[in-house]
Kinemage of the C-alpha trace (Angstrom):
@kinemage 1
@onewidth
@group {chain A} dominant
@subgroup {mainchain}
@vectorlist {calphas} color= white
{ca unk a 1} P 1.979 -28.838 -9.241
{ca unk a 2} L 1.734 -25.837 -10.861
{ca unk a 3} L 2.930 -22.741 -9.859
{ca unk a 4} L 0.857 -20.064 -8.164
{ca unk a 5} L 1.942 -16.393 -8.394
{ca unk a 6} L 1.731 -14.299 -5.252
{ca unk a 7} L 1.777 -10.589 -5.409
{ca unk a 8} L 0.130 -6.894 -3.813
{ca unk a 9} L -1.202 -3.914 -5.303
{ca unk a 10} L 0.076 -1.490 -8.146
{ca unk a 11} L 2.007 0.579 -7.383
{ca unk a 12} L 3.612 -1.233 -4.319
{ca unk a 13} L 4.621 -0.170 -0.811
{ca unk a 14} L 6.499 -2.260 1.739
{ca unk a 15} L 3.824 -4.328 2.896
{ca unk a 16} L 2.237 -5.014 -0.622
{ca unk a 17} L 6.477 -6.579 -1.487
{ca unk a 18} L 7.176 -7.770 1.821
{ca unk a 19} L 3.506 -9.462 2.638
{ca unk a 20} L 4.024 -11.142 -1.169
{ca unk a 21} L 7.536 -12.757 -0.008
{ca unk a 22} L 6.069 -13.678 3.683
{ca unk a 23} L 2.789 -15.520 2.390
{ca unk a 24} L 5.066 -17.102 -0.534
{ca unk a 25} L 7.472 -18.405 2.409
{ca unk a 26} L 4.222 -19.723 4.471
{ca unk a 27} L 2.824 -21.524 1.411
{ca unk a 28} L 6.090 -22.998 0.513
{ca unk a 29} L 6.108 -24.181 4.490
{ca unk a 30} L 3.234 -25.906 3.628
{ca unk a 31} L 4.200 -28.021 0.125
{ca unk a 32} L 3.119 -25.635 -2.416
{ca unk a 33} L 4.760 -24.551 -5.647
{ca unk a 34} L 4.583 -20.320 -4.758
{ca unk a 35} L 6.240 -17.367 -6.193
{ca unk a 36} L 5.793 -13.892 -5.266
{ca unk a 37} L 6.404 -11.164 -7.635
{ca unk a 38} L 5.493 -7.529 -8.116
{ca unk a 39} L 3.456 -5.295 -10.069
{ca unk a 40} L 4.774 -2.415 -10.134
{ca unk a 41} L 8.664 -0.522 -9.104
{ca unk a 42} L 10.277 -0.403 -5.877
{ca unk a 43} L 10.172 2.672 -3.566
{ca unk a 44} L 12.794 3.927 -1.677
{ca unk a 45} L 11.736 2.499 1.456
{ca unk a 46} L 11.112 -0.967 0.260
{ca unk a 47} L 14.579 -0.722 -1.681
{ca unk a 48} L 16.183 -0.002 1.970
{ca unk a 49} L 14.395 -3.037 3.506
{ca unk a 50} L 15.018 -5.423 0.826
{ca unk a 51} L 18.530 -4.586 0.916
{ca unk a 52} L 18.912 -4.607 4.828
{ca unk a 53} L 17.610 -8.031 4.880
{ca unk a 54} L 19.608 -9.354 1.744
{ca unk a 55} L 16.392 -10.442 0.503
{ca unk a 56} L 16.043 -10.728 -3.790
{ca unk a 57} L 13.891 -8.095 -5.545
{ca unk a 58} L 10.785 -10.145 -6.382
{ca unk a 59} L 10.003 -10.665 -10.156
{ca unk a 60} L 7.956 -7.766 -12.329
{ca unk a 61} L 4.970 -8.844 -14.195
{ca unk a 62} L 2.794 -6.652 -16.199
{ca unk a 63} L 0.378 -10.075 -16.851
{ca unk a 64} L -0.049 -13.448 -14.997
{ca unk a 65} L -2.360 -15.679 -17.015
{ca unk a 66} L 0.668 -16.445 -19.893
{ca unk a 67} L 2.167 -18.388 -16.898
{ca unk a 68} L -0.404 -19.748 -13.810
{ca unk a 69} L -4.095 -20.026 -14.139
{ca unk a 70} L -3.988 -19.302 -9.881
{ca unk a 71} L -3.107 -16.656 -8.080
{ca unk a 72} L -2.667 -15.356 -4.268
{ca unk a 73} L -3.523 -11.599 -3.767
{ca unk a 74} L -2.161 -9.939 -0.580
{ca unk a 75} L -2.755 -6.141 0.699
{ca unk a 76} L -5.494 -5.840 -1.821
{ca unk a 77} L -8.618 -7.084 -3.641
{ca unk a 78} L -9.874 -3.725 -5.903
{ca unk a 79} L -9.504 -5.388 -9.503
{ca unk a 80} L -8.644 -1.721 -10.333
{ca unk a 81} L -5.281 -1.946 -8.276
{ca unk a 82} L -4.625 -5.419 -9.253
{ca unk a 83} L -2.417 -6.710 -12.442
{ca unk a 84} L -4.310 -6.213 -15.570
{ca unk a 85} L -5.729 -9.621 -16.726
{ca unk a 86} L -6.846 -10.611 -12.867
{ca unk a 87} L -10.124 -11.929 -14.798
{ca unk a 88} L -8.556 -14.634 -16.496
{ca unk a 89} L -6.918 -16.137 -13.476
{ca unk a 90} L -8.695 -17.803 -10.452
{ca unk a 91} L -8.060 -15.819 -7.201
{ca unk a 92} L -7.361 -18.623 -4.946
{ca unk a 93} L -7.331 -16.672 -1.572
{ca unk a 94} L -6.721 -13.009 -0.771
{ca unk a 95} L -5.160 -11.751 2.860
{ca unk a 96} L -5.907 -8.036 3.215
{ca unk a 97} L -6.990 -5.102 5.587
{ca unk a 98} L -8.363 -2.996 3.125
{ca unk a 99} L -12.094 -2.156 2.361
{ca unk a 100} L -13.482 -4.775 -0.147
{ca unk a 101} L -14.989 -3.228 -3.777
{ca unk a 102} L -14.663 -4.392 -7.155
{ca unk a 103} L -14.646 -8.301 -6.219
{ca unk a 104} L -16.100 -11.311 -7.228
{ca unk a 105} L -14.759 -14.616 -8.147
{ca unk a 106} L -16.200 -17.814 -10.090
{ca unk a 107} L -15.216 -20.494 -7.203
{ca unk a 108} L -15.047 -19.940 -3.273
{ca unk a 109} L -11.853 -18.935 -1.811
{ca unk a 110} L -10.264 -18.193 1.085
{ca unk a 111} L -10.745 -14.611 2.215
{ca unk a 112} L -9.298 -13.310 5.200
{ca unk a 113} L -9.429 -9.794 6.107
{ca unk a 114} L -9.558 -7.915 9.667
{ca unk a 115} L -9.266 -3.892 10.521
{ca unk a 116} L -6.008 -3.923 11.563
{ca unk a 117} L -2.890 -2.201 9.854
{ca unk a 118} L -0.861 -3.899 8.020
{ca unk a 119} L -1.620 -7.082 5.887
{ca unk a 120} L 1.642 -8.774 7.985
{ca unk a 121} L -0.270 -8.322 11.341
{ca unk a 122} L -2.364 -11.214 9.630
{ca unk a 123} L 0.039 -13.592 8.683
{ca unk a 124} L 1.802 -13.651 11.782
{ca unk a 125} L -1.454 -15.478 12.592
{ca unk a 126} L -1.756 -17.328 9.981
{ca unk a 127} L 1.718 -18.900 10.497
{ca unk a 128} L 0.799 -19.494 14.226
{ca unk a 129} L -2.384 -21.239 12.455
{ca unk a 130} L -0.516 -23.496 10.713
{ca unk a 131} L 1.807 -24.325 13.221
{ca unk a 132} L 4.893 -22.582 11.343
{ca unk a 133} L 8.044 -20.912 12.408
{ca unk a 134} L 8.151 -17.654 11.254
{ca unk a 135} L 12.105 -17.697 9.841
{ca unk a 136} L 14.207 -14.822 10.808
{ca unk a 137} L 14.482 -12.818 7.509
{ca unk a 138} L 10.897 -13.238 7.284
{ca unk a 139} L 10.394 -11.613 10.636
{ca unk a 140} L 12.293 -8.835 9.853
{ca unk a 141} L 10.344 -8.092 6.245
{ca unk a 142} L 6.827 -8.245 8.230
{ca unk a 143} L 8.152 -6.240 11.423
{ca unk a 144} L 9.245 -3.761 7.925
{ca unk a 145} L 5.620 -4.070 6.934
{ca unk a 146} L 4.056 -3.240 10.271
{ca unk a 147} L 6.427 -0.020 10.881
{ca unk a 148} L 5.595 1.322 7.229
{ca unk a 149} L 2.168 0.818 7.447
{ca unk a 150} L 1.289 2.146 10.689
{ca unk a 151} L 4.338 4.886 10.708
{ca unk a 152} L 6.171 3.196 13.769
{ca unk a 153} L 2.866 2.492 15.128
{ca unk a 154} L 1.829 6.586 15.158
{ca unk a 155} L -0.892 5.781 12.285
{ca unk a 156} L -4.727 5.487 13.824
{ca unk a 157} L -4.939 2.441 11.492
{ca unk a 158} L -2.269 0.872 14.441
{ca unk a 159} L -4.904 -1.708 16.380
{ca unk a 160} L -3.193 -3.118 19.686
{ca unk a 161} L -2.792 -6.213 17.461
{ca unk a 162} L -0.112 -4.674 15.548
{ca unk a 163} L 1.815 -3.379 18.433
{ca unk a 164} L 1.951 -7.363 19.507
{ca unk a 165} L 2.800 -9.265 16.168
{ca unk a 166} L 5.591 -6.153 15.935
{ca unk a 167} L 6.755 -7.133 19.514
{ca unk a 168} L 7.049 -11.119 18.716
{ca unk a 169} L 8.560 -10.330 15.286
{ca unk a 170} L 11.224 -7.861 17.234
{ca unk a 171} L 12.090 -11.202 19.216
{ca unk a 172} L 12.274 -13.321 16.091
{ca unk a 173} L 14.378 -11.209 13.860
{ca unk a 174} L 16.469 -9.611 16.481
{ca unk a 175} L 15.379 -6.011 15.387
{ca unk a 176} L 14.728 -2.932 17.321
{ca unk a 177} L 11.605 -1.770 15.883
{ca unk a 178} L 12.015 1.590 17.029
{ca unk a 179} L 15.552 2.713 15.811
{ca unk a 180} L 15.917 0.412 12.726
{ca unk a 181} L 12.153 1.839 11.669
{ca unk a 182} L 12.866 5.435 11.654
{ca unk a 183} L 16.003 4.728 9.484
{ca unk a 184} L 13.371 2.690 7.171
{ca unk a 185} L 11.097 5.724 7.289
{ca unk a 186} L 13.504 7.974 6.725
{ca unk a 187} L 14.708 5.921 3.360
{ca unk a 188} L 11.060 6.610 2.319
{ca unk a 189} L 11.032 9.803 2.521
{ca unk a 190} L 14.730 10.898 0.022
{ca unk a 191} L 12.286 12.072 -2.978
{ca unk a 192} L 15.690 13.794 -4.383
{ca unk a 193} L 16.027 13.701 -8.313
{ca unk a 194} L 11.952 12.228 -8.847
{ca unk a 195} L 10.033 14.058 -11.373
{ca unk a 196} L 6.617 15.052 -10.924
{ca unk a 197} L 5.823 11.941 -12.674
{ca unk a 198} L 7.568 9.640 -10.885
{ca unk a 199} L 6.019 11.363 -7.320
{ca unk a 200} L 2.522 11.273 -8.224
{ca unk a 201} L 2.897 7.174 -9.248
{ca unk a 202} L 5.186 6.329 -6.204
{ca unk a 203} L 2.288 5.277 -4.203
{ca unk a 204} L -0.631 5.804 -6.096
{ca unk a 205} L -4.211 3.936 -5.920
{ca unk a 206} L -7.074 4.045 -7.692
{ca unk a 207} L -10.892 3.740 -6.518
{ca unk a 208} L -14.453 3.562 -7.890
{ca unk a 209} L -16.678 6.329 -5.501
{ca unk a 210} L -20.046 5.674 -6.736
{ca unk a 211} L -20.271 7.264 -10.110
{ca unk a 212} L -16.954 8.821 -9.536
{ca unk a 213} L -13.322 7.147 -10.694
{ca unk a 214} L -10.536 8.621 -8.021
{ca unk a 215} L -6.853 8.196 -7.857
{ca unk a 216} L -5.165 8.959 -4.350
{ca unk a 217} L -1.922 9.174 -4.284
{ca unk a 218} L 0.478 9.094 -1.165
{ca unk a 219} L 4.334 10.573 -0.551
{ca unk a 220} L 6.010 11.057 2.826
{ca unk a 221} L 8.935 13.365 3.573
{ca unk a 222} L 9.977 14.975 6.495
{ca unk a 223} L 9.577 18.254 4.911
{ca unk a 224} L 6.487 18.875 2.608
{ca unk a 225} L 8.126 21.752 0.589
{ca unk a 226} L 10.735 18.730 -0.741
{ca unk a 227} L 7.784 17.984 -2.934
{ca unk a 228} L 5.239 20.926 -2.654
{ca unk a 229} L 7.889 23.236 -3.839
{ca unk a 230} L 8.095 21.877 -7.309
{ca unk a 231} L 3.521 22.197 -7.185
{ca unk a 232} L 3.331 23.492 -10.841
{ca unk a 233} L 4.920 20.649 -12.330
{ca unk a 234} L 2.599 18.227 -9.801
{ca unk a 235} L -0.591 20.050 -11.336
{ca unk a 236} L 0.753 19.405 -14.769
{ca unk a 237} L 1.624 15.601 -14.198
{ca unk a 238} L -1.833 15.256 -12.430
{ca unk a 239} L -3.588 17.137 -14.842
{ca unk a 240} L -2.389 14.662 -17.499
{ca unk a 241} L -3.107 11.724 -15.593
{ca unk a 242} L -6.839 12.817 -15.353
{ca unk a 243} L -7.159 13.607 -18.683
{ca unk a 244} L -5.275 10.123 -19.745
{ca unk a 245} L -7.234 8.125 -17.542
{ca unk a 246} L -10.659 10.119 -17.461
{ca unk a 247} L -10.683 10.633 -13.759
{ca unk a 248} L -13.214 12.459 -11.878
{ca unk a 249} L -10.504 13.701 -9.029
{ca unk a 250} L -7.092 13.079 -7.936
{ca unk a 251} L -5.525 13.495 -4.686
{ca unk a 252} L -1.941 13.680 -3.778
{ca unk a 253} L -1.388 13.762 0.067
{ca unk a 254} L 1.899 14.852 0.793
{ca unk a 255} L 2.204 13.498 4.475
{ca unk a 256} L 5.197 14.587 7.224
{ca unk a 257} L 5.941 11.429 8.945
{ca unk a 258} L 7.123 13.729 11.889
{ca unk a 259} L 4.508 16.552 12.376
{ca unk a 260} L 1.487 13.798 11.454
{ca unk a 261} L -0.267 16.200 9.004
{ca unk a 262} L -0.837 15.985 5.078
{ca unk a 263} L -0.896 18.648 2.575
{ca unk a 264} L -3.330 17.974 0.129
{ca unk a 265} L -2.883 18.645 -3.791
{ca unk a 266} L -6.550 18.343 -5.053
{ca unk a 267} L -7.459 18.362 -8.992
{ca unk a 268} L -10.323 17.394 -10.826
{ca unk a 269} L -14.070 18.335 -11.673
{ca unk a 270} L -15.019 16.544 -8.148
{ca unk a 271} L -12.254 18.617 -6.704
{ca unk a 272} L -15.195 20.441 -4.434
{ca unk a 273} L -15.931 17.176 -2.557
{ca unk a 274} L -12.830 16.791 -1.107
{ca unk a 275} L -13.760 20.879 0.392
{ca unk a 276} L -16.671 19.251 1.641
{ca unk a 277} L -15.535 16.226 2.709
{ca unk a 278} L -12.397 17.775 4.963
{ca unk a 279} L -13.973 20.775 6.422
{ca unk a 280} L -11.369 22.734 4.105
{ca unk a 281} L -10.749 25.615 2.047
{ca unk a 282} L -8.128 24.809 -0.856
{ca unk a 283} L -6.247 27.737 -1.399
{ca unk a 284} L -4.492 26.798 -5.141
{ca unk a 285} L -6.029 23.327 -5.375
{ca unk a 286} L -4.097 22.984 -1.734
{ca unk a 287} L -5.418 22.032 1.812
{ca unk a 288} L -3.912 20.950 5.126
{ca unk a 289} L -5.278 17.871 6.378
{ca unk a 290} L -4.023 18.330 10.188
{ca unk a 291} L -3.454 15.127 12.078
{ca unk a 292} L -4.233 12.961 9.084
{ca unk a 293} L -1.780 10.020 7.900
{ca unk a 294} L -3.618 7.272 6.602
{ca unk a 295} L -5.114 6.682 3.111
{ca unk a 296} L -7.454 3.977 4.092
{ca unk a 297} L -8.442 5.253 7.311
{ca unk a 298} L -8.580 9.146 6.798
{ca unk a 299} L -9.154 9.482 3.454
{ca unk a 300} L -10.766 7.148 1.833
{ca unk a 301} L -13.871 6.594 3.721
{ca unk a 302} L -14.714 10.309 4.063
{ca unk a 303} L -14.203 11.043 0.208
{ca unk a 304} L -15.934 7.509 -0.121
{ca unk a 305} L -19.117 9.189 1.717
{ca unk a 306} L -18.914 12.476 0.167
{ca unk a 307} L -18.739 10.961 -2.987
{ca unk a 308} L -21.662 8.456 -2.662
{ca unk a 309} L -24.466 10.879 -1.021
């Protein structure tokens, strides 16, 4: 049989890694030849999961179709965010809880995506499905996923489905969600020693709006000066990824995991729209976004709407 790869976004965060490994694991369960890998570095955060769980870094690939002709995609389905030659592979299924642009396929598939918030709150049903035991590593990798994606359940992208696939993996890996995941935050947020580079591409994504072609990026700290303070050398890095890439706007939401509010870093001829879209003034390309956390929630879909009128 051969091998299918397995694998989230660019660019990836703990539930794009972790998800990978987990629906690799349930596939594997089930008698198929599955490898999960990754398409982009590691953050901090994933780097302190991966290592609290003893689990393997999972393979980096730049291209997929010089090895499988079949692949799995997990926590996304944007072609734009996927690996590079996506077109010359056949996307046998997809688990997500993102929006869903930018995809088409030859055959039919198996698609399965709900509004919750995290692509793990998913395959814990998936594994009931199938009548699997969810093994104890495992448990503790997805209960990672849930905490980073819905910031120890604080995020409004946390559904009450969530909260319960967190509370059966707490049983299963014999973790205290609450204390181990504000360590795991915490991990996230060390931006010590990153150039402005490095920031701006730690948890980037990009998006078609209509006639527009936006990159949002994401970084949480526990102090936004830790990466606000060092602005000029943001504008620069973003500057040169617009030009490089051609991009109609780029956002950088520097989010406190503690106070719940972003500051936004805002560049780009469609820079207005995001004035427009927030109800805010930026004051040197900057903006507070109070009270908002989440990318696909918060962001997206009201720069989405601005950017489509």
């Amino acid at each position: 049989m051969e091998k299918v790869l397995v694998f989230g976004h660019k660019s990836p965060d703990t539930d794009a890694i972790c998800s990978a490994i987990a629906f690799a694991d349930l596939k594997k369960q089930l008698g198929e030849n599955v490898e999960a890998v990754r398409l982009g570095e590691l953050n901090g955060e994933t780097e302190y999961v991966l290592n609290y769980f003893h689990v393997e870094v999972p393979r980096l690939v730049g291209t997929v179709s010089d090895e499988t002709s079949a692949v799995y995609l997990v926590d996304h389905n944007e072609r734009q965010q996927s690996v590079d030659d996506i077109g010359k592979v056949d996307v046998l299924s997809v688990v997500d809880h993102h929006r869903i642009a930018n995809f088409e396929t030859k055959a039919p598939l198996y698609y399965r995506a709900e509004p919750v918030g995290c692509t793990a709150t998913i395959l814990n049903k998936l594994y009931k499905e199938n009548g699997l035991a969810v093994p104890k590593t495992i448990a503790g990798l997805m209960l990672s996923s849930i905490i980073s994606d819905t910031l120890l359940f604080k995020s409004p992208t946390c559904t009450e489905e969530d909260i319960k696939a967190a509370r059966e993996l707490e049983k299963i890996s014999g973790i205290e969600a609450e204390s181990y995941g504000l360590d795991m935050l915490k991990a996230g947020t060390n931006i010590s020693g990153k150039t402005a580079e490095e920031l701006i591409r730690l948890d980037v994504k990009p998006f078609e709006m209509g006639h527009y072609s936006v990159e949002i990026a994401q970084v949480n700290v526990v102090d936004t000066n830790d990466a606000l303070s060092h602005r000029k050398e943001l504008e620069t890095a973003i500057n040169k990824e617009i030009d490089t890439k051609n991009l109609d706007l780029f956002l950088l939401a520097v989010t406190n995991i503690l106070t719940s509010d972003s500051e936004a870093l805002v560049l780009g001829k469609a820079a207005a729209a995001a004035e427009t879209a927030f109800n805010v003034k930026l004051v040197n390309h900057t903006a507070t976004l109070k009270g908002v956390v989440s990318r696909k929630k918060q962001i997206v879909p009201v720069l989405t709407e601005e950017l489509t009128k």
